[in-house]
N, C-alpha and C positions, 0 to 999 in steps of 0.2 A: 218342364214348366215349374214355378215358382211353386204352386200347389202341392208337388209332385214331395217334395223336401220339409212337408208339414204334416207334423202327426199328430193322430186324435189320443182323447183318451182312453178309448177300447184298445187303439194297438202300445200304450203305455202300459198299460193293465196289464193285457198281454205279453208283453217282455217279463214284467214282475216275477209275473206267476212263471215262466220259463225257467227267468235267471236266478231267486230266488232260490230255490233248492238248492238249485246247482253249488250256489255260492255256502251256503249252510253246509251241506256235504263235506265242501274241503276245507270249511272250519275243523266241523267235526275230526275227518281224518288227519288233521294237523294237530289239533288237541290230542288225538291218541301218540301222535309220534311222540308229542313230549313227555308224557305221560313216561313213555316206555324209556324215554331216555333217561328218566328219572330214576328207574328200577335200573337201569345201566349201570347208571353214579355208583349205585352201591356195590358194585364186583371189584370195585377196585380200578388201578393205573391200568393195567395191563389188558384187561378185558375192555375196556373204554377205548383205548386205542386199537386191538384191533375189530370190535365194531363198530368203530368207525371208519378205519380203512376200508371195511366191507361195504360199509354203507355209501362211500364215495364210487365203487360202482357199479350203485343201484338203480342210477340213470342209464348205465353204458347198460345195462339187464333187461330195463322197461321204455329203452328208449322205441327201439321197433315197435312196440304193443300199444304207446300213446299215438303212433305217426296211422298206426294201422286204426286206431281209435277216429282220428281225426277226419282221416279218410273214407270211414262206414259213417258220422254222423252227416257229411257233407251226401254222399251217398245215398243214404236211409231219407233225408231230408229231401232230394232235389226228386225221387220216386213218390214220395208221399204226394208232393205235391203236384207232381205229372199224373198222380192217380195212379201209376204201375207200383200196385204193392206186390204184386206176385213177384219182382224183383228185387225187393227187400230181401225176402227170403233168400231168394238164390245170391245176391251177392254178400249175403251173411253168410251164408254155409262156404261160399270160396273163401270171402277173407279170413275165417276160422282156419281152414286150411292152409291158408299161407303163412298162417298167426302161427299153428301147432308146429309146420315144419320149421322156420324160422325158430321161434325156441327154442326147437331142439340143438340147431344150430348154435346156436348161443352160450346152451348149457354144454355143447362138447366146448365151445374156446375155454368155457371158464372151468371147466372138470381139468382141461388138462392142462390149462397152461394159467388158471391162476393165480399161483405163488408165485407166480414170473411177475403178471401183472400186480399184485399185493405188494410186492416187494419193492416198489418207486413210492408207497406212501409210508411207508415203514423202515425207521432207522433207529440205531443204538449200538449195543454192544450186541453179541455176536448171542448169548443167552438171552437178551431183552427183543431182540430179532425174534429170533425164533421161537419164540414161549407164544410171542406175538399173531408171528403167520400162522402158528400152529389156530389159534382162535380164530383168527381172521378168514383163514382159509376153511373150517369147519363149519363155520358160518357161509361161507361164499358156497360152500358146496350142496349144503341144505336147501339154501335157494335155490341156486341153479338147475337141481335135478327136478324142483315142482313151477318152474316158469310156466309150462301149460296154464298151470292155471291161475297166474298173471293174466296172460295172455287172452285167455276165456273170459277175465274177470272186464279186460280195457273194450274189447271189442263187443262183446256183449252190452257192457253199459253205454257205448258209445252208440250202438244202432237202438235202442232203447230211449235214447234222446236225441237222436235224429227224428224218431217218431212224433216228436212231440211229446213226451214226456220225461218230463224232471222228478218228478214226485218218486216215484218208483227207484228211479237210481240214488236219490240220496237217501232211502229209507236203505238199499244196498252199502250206502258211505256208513249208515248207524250201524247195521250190523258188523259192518268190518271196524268199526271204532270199537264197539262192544265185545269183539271176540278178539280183538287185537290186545286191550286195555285189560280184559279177564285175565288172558291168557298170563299176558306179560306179570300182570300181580298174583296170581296163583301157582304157576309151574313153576317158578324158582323155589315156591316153596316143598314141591316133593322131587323137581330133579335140579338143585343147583342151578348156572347157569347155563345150563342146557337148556333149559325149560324157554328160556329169552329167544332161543334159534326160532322155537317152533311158533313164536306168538305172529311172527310176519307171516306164518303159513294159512297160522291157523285164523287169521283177518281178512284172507285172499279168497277162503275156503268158505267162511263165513258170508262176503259177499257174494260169492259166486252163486250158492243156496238160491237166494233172493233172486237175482239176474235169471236163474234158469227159468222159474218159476213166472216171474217180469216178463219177458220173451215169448214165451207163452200165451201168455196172456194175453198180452200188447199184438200179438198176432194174431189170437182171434178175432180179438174187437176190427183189425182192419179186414178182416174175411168177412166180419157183418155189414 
């Protein structure tokens, strides 16, 4: 029916309040990337290219943890509203499960065969090469061995806003903007740029905090 296709102001209201966060959040975390790219600038030619080779692939890292993300909200959401919360639970504790193995999987392609793949985004001379992977790959490695908790970080905020709420997970996107953004201006100053590896961890770790805590929470209130 023609009615059917017509919306009030309360369910206007209510996307708001939904989308709203959400949309704030990956300002936020977008702000921080550039932030940190800024602190990049300053290492020089060499380190700028190879993080960014690394960083091209950060998708092919997190690509599994957003599809798994995509999948718990649609999930979390269709039990809410069937009323089966005791479901939420359980299909959060699988899909965490399928999230930690997959990762690990992820982190052996790129522990071991890496440099393989590093080496199609990276050209030069034969020293400009390898000073290169040498970063790139140190970089890619730091990652890969703490994907869990990527992993933790997507599927957690993902059933978290299936619930119906957003508020919770982008006070998660501030905290990882804030430990992301510290990190990256503070640790180059007492470890060089080493210190830039750990700020994507220490941003991942920082959200996570929050989400355990969110999760929790968000699940008692549906046990009331």
């Amino acid at each position: 029916q023609k009615g059917d296709f017509s919306a009030s102001l309360p369910t206007y209201t209510r996307l708001l309040k939904l989308g709203f966060p959400m949309a704030f959040q990956n300002i936020v975390i977008s702000v921080g990337g550039m932030i940190v790219q800024s602190v990049v600038n300053g290492f020089g030619v060499l380190f700028i290219a190879g993080f960014t080779a690394t960083n091209k692939l950060y998708g092919m890292l997190e690509v599994a943890a957003t599809s798994y993300g995509f999948a718990m909200t649609t999930y979390a959401g269709q039990n809410l509203g069937a009323g089966k919360t005791a479901r939420i639970r359980t299909g959060y504790r699988s899909a965490m499960g399928i999230a930690v193995i997959t990762s690990f999987v992820i982190m052996a392609v790129m522990v071991l065969g890496g440099k393989i793949i590093l080496g199609c985004f990276i050209s030069g001379d034969a020293k400009t090469v390898a000073d290169t992977l040498w970063i790139a790959y140190h970089y890619l490695f730091i990652m890969s061995v703490c994907l869990p908790i990527l992993y933790y970080l997507h599927v957690t905020r993902a059933c978290i806003q299936g619930m119906g709420n957003t508020v919770l997970p982008m006070v998660s996107g501030i905290a990882e903007f804030l430990m992301r953004t510290g990190s990256a201006l503070l640790l180059p100053r007492f470890m060089g740029q080493e210190g830039i590896y750990y700020a994507e961890i220490l941003a991942w770790i920082g959200a996570d905090a929050v989400l355990f805590f969110s999760y929790i929470y968000c699940m008692k209130r549906l046990g009331k």
